[in-house]
C-alpha positions as CSV (number, residue, x, y, z in Angstrom):
1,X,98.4,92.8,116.1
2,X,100.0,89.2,116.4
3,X,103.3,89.0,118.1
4,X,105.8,88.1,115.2
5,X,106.9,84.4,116.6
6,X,108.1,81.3,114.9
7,X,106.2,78.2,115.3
8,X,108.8,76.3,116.8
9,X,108.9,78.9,119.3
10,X,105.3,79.2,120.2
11,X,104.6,75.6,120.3
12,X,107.6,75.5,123.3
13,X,106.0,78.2,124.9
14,X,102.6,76.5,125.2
15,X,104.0,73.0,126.1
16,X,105.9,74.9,128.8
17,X,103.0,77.0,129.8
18,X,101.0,73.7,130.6
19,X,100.9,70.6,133.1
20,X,104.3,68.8,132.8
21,X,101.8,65.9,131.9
22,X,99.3,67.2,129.7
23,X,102.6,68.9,127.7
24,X,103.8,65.0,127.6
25,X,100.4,63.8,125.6
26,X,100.6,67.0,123.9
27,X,104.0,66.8,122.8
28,X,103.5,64.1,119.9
29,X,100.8,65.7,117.7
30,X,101.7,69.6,118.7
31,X,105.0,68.5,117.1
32,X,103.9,66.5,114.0
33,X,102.5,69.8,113.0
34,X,105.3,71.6,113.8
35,X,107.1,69.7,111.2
36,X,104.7,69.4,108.9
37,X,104.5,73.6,108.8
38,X,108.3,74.4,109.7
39,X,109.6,75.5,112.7
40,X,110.7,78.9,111.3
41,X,107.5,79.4,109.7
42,X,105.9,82.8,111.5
43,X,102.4,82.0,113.2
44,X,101.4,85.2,112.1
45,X,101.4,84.3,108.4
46,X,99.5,81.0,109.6
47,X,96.4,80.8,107.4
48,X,92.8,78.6,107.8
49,X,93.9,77.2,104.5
50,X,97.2,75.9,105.9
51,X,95.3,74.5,108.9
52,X,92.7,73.1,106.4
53,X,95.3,71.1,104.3
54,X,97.1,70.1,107.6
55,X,93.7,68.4,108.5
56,X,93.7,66.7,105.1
57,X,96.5,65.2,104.8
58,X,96.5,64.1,109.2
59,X,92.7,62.3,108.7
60,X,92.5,61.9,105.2
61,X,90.0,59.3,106.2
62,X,87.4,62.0,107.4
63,X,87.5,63.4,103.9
64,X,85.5,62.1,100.4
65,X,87.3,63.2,97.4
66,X,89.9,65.0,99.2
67,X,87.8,68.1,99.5
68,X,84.0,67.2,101.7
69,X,84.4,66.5,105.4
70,X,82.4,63.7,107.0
71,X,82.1,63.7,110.5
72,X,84.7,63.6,113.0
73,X,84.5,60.6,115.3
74,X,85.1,61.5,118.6
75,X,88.8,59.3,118.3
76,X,89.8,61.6,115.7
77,X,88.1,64.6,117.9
78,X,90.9,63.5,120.6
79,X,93.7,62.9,118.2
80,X,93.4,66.7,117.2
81,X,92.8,68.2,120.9
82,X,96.5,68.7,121.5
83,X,96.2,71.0,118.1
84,X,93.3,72.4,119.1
85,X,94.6,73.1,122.6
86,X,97.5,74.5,120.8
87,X,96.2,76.9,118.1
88,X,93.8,78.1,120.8
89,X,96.4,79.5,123.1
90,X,98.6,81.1,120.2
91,X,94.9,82.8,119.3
92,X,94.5,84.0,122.8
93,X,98.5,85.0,123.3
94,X,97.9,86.6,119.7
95,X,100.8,84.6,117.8
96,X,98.3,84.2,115.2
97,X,96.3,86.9,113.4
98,X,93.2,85.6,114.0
99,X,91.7,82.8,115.7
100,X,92.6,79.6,113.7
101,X,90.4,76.6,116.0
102,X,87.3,77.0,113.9
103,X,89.3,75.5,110.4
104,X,89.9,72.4,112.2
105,X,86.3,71.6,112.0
106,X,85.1,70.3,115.1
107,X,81.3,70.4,115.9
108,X,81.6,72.7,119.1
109,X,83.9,75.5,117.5
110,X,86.6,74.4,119.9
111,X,87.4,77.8,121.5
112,X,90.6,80.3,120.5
113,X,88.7,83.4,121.7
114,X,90.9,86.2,121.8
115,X,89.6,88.3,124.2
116,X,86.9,89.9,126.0
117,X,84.4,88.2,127.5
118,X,84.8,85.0,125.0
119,X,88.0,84.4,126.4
120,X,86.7,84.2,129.8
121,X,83.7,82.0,129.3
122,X,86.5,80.0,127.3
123,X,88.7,79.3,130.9
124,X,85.9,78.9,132.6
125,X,85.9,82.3,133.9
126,X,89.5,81.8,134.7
127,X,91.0,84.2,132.4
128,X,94.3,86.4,132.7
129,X,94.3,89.8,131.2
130,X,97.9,91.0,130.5
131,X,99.9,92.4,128.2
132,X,102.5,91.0,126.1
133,X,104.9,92.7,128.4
134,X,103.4,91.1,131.3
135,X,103.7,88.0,130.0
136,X,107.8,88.1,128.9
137,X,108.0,89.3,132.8
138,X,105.9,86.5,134.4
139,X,107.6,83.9,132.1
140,X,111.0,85.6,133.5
141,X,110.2,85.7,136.9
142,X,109.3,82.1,136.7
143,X,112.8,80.9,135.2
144,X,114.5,82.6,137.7
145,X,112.3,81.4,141.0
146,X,112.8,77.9,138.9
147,X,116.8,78.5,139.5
148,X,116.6,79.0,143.0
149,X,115.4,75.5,143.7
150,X,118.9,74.2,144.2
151,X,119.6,76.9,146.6
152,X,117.0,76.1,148.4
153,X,117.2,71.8,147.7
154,X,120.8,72.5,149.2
155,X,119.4,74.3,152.2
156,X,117.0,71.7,153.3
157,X,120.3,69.2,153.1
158,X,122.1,71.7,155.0
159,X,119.4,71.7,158.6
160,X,118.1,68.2,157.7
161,X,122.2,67.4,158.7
162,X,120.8,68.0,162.0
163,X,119.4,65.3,163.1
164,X,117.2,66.9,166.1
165,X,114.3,68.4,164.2
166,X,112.3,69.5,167.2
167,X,114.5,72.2,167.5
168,X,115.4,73.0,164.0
169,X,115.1,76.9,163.3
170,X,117.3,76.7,159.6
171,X,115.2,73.5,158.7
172,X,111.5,75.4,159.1
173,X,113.3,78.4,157.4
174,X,114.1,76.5,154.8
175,X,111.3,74.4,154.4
176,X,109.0,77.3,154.5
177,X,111.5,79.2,151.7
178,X,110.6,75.8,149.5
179,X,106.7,76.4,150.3
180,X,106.7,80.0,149.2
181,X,108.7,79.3,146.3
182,X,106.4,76.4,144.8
183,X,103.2,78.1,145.4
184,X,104.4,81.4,143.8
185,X,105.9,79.4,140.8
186,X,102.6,77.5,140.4
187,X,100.7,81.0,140.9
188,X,102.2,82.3,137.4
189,X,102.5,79.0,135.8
190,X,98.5,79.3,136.4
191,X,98.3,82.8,135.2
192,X,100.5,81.9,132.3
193,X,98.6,79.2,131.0
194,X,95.4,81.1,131.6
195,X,97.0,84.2,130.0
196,X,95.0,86.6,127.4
197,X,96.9,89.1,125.3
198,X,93.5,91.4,124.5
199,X,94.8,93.3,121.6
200,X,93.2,97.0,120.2
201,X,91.2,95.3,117.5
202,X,89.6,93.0,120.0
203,X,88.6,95.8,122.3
204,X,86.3,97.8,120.0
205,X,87.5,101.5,121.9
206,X,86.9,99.6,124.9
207,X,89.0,100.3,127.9
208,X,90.8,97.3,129.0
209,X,94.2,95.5,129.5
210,X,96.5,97.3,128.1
211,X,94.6,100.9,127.3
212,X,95.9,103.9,128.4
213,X,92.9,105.9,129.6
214,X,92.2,109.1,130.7
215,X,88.9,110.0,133.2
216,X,87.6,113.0,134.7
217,X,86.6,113.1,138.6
218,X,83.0,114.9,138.0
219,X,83.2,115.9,141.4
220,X,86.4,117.8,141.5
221,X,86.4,118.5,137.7
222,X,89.6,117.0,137.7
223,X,91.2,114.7,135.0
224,X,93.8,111.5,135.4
225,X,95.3,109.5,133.0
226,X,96.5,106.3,133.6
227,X,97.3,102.6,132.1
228,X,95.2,99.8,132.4
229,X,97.5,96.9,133.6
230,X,97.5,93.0,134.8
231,X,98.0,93.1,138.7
232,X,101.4,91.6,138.3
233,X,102.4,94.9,136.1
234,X,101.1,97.2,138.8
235,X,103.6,101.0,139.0
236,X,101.6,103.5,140.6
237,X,104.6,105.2,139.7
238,X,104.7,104.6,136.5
239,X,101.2,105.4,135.9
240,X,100.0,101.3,135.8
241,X,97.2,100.5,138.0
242,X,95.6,97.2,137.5
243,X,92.3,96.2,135.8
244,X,91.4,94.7,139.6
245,X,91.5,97.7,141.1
246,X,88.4,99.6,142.2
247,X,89.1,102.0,139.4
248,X,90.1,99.2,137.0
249,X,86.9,97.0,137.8
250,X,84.9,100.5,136.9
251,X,86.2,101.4,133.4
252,X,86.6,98.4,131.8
253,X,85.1,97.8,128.8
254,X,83.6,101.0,128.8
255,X,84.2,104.0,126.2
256,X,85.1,107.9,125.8
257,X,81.9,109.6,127.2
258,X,80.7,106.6,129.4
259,X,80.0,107.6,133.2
260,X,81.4,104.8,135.9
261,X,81.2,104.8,139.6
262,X,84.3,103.9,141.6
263,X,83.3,102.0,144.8
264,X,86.4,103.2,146.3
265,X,87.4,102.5,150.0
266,X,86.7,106.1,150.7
267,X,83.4,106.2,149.4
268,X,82.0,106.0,145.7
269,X,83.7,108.3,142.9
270,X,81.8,109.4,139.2
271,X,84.0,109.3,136.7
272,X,83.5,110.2,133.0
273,X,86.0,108.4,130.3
274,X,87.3,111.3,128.0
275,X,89.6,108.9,126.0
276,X,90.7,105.6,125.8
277,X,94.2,104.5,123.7
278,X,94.8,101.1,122.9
C-alpha cells in the first residue's frame, strides 16, 4: 500500500535523505521532473506511462518517430541517474505503487526493488527494514539532534574561552557531546537513506518487518505473539522486538506452519509459526 504523498514532498524527502552533495547534483533534474509532473501530484497515482512520456519529451533525441527507443548513450544514462536514483527510493519507501525504474528504460533495469531480498542485493546488502512508522520517528529524531548543534556549537565557545586546554574538563565534555551527536545523526541519516518500507504485498505471508506474528515454543507448548520491528522501534513492552534479534533473525521470511530454531543465548529454542499478519 503506497504511502499517499505528494511529489513535491517525496522528492524533499529523498534529497534530504542523501549526501548534502550528491542531493546538490541531484537537485537539477529531480526537480525538472517535479515540475514537469506537479508538485501536488500524488506519487501513488504515478503511472509507467507518465514516466514514459517524461522520458520523451527530456531525450526526445533517443526516440525515432516519437514512439521507438534507440539506445541510451551512457551521457544520457547519467543525465537520468538523479531520476533514477529518485523513483527508486520512492519504490523502496513505497510512495509509489509499484516500482517505476524499469519505464525509464535503461539496459540494467536500474533497481527500485521494494523489498525482500531485491532490496538488499540493491544496497549492496546494506538494506534497512522498518516501517513507515520507523521511519517518521528516525527522520524526527534526526531534526531534533540537528537542533541541538547550537547548544552544543555554544558549548565548545563557552570551555574553548579557557585558554588552558590541558586542563579543560567542560571543553572534553563538550567536545565529546559534539562526537556523539554527529555519529548518531550520521547513523540514521545512513539508515534513512538505506531505508526499506517492505509492505504486505511484498512479503507473500512471509514474516518480516512490520508482521505481527504469533509462534509456539514446541518445547513448552506455549504460544507468543509479537511484532516484527526495525531495531530502532524496539518495545519489549509494547510487544516490538526487532527483526535482529535471535528470534527475529529465526522467523523471517518464514510462514504459518514453518518450524525455526532460535539460537538463543540460553541455548537453541524450536518454534513453530502459527500465524503471521501483515
Amino acid at each position: 500500500m503506497a504511502e499517499a504523498m505528494r511529489a513535491g514532498d517525496a522528492s524533499a524527502h529523498f534529497l534530504n535523505a542523501i549526501e548534502p552533495e550528491r542531493a546538490r547534483e541531484a537537485r537539477p533534474e529531480v526537480d525538472r521532473f517535479i515540475e514537469w509532473l506537479g508538485e501536488d501530484q500524488l506519487m501513488a497515482n504515478l503511472t509507467g506511462e507518465q514516466i514514459g512520456k517524461y522520458l520523451r519529451e527530456r531525450v526526445s533525441d533517443a526516440f525515432i518517430d516519437d514512439e521507438e527507443l534507440v539506445e541510451l548513450d551512457e551521457e544520457t544514462t547519467t543525465l537520468l541517474e538523479p531520476l533514477r536514483a529518485f523513483l527508486a527510493y520512492a519504490s523502496r519507501l513505497t510512495f509509489t505503487e509499484e516500482n517505476l525504474v524499469p519505464f525509464l528504460l535503461l539496459r540494467d533495469g536500474g533497481g527500485g526493488a521494494r523489498g525482500g531480498a531485491g532490496a538488499a542485493a540493491e544496497l549492496g546488502g546494506g538494506a534497512y527494514y522498518v516501517t513507515l512508522e520507523g521511519v517518521a520517528s528516525l527522520e524526527q529524531e534526526v531534526e531534533e539532534l540537528k537542533g541541538r548543534r547550537p547548544e552544543i556549537a555554544e558549548l565548545l565557545r563557552a570551555a574553548m574561552a579557557d585558554k588552558d586546554f590541558r586542563e579543560n574538563a567542560p571543553l572534553d565534555a563538550a567536545r565529546d557531546s559534539q562526537a556523539h551527536l554527529e555519529a548518531r545523526i550520521r547513523m540514521i541519516e545512513d539508515q534513512l537513506r538505506h531505508a526499506v518500507i517492505i509492505d504486505p504485498e511484498t512479503k507473500h505471508g512471509r514474516a518480516n518487518v512490520g508482521s505481527t506474528v504469533k509462534v509456539l515454543n514446541l518445547e513448552h507448548d506455549r504460544e507468543q505473539t509479537f511484532q516484527l520491528v526495525s531495531p530502532s522501534e524496539v518495545d519489549p513492552a509494547g510487544g516490538k522486538i526487532s527483526v535482529q534479534s535471535p528470534i527475529g533473525l529465526a522467523v523471517i521470511n518464514h510462514v504459518p506452519g514453518d518450524e525455526v530454531v532460535v539460537n538463543a543465548p540460553a541455548g537453541q529454542v524450536r518454534l513453530r509459526l502459527v500465524d503471521v499478519e501483515g
